[in-house]
N, C-alpha and C positions, 0 to 999 in steps of 0.2 A: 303590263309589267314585264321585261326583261329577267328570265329566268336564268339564274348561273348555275351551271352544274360541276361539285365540285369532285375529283376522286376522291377515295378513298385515303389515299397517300395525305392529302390536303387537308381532310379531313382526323388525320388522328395526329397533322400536328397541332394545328387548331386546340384541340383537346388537350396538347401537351402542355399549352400558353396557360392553356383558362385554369386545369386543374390544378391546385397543391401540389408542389412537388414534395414527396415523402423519401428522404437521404435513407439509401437503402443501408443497411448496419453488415459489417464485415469484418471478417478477422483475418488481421497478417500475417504470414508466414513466421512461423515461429519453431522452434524444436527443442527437446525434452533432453536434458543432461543430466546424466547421474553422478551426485558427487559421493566418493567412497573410493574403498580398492578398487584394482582396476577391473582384478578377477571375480569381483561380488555376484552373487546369482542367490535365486532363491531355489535353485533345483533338489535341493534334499534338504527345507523345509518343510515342514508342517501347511497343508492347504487351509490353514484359520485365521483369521486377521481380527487382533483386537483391537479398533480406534479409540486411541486414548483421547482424541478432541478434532474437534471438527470445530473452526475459528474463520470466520469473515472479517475482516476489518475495511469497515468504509470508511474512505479521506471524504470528511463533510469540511474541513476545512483546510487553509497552507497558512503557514506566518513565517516570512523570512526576514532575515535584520541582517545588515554589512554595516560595521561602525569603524570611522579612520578618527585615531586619538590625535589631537592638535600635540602642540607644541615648538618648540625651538625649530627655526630653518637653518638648515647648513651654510647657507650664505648671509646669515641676520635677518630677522624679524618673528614673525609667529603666527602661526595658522590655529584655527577651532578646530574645534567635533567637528563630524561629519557622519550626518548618520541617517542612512533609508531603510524603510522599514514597509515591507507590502503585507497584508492580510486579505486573504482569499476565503470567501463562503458560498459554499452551495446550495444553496435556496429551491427547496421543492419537492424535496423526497419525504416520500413514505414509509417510518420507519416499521408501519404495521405490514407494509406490502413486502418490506425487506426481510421481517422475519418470518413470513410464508415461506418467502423464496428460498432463504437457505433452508428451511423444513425441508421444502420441495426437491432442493437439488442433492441433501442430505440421503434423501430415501432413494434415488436415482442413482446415488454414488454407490449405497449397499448394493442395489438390485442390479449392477453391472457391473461389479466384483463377483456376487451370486454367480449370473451365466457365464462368467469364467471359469468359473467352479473351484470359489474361495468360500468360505462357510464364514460368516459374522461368527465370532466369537463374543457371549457376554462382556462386560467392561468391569463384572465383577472378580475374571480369572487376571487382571493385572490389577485391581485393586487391593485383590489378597495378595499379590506379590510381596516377599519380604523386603524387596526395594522402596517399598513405598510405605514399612511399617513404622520405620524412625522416625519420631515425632509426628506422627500423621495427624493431628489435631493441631498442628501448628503452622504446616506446611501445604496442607492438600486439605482439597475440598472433592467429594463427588456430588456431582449436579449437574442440571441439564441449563439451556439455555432461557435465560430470563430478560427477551428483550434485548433492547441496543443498551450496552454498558459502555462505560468511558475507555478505553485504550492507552496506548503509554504514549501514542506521539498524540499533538494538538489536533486536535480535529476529527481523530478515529474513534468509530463508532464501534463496538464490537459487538456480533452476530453468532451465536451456537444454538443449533437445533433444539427444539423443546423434548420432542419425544423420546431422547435418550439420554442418561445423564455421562459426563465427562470426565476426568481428574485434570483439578483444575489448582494451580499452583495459587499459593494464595499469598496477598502482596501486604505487610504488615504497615501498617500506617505509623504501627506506636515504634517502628524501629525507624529512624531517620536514615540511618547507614545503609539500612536495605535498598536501593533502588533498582529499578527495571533488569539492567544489565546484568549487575550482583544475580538478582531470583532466574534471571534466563541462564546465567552459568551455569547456576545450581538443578535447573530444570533437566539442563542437555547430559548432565553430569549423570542424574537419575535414569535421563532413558538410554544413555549408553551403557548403563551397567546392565539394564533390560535386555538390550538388544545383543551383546554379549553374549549373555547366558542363554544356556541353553533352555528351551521352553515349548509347550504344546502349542504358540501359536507366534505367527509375525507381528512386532509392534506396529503400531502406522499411527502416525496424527498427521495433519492438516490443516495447515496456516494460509490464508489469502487473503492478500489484501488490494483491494481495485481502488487504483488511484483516479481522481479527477482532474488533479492538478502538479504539474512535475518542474525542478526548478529548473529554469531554459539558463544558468550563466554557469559555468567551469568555476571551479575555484581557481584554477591557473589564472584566469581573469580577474575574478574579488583579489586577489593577491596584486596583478601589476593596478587594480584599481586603487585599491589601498594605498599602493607603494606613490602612487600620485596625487594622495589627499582626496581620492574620489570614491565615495562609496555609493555603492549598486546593486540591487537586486531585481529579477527579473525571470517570471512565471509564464507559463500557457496552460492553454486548458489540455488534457491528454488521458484519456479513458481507459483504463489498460491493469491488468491485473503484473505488478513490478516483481524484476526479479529476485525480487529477497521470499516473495511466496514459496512456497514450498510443497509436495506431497512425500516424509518420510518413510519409509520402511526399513525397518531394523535400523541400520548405521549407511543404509544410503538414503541418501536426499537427494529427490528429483525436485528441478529446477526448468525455469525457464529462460536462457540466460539473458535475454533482452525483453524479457518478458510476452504477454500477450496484449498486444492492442487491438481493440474494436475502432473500427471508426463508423463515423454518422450517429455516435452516441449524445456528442457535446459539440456544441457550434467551434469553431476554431477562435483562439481568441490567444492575446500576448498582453502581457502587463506588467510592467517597467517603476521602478521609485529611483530616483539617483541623486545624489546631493552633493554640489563640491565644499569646499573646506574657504571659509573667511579666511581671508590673507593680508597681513598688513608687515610691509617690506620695510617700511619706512619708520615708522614710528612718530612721534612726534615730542619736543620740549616740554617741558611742566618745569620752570625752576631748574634746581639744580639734576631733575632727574631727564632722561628721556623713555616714554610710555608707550606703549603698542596696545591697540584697542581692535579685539576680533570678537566676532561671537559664534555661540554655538550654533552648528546648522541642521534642520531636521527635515525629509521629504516624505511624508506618509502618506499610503495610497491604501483604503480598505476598498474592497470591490464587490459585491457581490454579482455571482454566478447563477444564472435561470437557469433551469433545466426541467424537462418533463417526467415526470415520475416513470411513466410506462414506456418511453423510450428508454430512460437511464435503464429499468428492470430490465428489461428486455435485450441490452448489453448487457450488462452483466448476466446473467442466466446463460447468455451465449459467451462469454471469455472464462466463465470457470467450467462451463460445461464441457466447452474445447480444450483445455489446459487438464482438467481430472480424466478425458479418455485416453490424452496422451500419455499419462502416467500410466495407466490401468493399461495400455497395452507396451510401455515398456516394463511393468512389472511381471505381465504374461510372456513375455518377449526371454525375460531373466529366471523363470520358473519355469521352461523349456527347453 
């Protein structure tokens, strides 16, 4: 038998064929913006931080819709509807393993604020605040987190740590006028009058929300699509904690203005509905009339999204854990 011998070299590509390849997880270059004055600093603050909430929101799901309304053509005849409509579902997560995790990253957030040498302040010294004493029974809830709750967009899951409780703005169902926007006016309105005032400690809350799926078309586009009887919609998958997240203190709000992307989290993937618009130019006789016969048109694509539970976790743990140090050392950064 003819012996081959192979190097070493040969041998660990060999190994690179046969084994799984595991998509190493990595975060883009991103950077921390403070929105506020321009002069804002926390240097003759109070070293105490009261977290009024601590909020995760996971996209589990996307629904977009572009509708072009038929009717009369400029040059005679008549067009339908037109109408595409995509629905995106993430299929796989763990909503028990998601609410460790924010526990987990929750106790991590205090305990490196701590060796900055910021002191946790109770959540009971902003709950006795008199800003929060009008109508408290109508308006605020304090509690901790119970599990994945519904969110205000389609598909979000929402996440706040168990071990502490929160002031939690409370969304009235029996009032129809009330919605999302209206209670978020009314929320920023309250902790601006907080963070105002003078007090024994810094406000702070913490909004995150890690998207899975982001919409890939411009409205500059749905508009000339529309304006052509063409309607469109069109998603990708994209892992990334979006710039509407937030880390506030007092009256500034740290941002991330393009957000934080992980990649190797979610397979790459694009998916598209499009629908043009029935046309009939001509028409046709009936008797004394003539008739134009179009119908309405509809493209629906729902999809569902795989994903592994303990890769997803394991991005996310890494895009808010990267996103909250950058805060935490622009806010030592402003307190020096």
């Amino acid at each position: 038998m003819k012996r081959v011998n192979l190097s070493v070299f040969s041998f660990l590509l060999i190994l690179m064929c046969v084994l799984p390849q595991v998509n190493a997880q990595n975060v883009k270059d991103f950077k921390i913006k403070m929105l506020g004055p321009a002069n804002l600093n926390f240097r003759k603050s109070p070293k105490r931080i009261v977290i009024s909430d601590f909020q995760v929101n996971f996209q589990t799901a996307l629904q977009l819709e572009d509708k072009k309304k038929g009717g009369k053509l400029w040059r005679g005849g008549i067009k339908g509807d037109a109408k595409a409509s995509l629905t995106l579902v993430l299929d796989g997560l763990n909503m028990d393993e998601l609410q460790q995790l924010t526990d987990k990253l929750f106790e991590q957030y205090k305990a490196d604020l701590v060796s900055k040498g910021f002191e946790i302040a109770p959540i009971e010294e902003l709950w006795n605040h008199s800003t929060y004493q009008k109508n408290r029974e109508k308006r605020w809830d304090l509690r901790s987190g119970q599990g994945g709750e519904k969110g205000d967009e389609f598909g979000a899951i929402v996440m706040r740590p168990t071990g502490q409780k929160f002031i939690v703005n409370k969304q009235s169902m029996e009032n129809k006028k009330t919605g999302p926007l209206k209670i978020a006016n009314y929320e920023e309105q309250v902790e601006m009058k907080v963070s105002n005032q003078k007090t024994d400690f810094i406000f702070n809350k913490v909004v995150l929300n890690i998207l899975a799926f982001d919409n890939a078309l411009s409205e500059t586009t749905r508009a000339l699509n529309r304006h052509a009887g063409y309607a469109q919609v069109k998603a990708e998958t994209d892992f990334k904690i979006d710039s509407k997240s937030y880390n506030k203190f007092n009256i500034g709000q740290m941002i991330a203005k393009s957000g934080v992307e992980v990649e190797g989290v979610l397979e790459k993937q694009k998916f598209d509905a499009s629908q043009g618009a029935d046309v009939d130019r001509r028409g046709m006789d009936a008797g004394v009339f003539h008739v134009w016969r179009v119908e309405d048109k509809e493209d629906i694509n729902v999809s569902v999204v795989k994903c592994d539970p303990e890769t997803y976790k394991k991005g996310a743990e890494l895009a808010i854990t990267s996103f909250l140090d950058a805060t935490i050392e622009k806010l030592v950064d402003k307190a020096n």
